[in-house]
N, C-alpha and C positions, 0 to 999 in steps of 0.2 A: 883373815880375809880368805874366801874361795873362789876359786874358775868355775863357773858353769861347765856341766858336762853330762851325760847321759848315762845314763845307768839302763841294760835289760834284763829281765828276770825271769828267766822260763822255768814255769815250776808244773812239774808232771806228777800225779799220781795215778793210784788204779780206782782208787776211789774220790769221788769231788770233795767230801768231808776234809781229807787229809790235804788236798793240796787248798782248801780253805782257811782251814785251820795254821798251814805253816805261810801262809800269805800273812795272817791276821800277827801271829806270832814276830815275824821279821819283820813289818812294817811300823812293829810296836817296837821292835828294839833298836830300829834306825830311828824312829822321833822324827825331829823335825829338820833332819839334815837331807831328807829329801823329800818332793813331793810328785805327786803319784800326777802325771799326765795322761794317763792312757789304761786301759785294762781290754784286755779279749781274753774271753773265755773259749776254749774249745770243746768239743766232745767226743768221742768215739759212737761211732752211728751202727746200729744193729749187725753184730758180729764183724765189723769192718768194713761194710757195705757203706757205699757213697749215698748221696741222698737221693739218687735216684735207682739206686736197690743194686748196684753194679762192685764187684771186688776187684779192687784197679789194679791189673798184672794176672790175671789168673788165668787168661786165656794166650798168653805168653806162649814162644816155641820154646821147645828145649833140644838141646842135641844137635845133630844134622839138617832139623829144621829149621833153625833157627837163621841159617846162609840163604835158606832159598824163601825164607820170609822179608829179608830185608831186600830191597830194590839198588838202593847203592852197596852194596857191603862187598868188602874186597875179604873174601874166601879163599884160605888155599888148602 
């Protein structure tokens, strides 16, 4: 007898092939003890850029600027 329960599975590589492949691979070796609700794929978008062409943090302060860019920030 089993408990229902959830299972998540984040599987990352550098290339889609690989993290295909080790999908295909573990889901062959779990069988039929569980079963696949859900799948998202994600991507990496040209050199990091968001989809609207932007590198999120890059325009960041650093240093001394960084107190007088924030509006609340308690600086001492």
């Amino acid at each position: 007898m089993s408990t229902p329960g959830g299972l998540l599975l984040h599987i990352r590589a550098e290339c889609e092939d690989f993290g295909f492949e080790f999908e295909r691979l573990l889901l062959d070796a779990l069988g039929d003890a569980i079963t696949m609700a859900d799948e998202v794929s994600g991507f990496r978008c040209f050199d990091s850029h968001d989809l609207l062409g932007f590198v999120d943090g890059m325009s960041n302060p650093t240093g001394g600027d960084v107190c007088g860019a924030a509006t609340h920030a308690s600086c001492g």
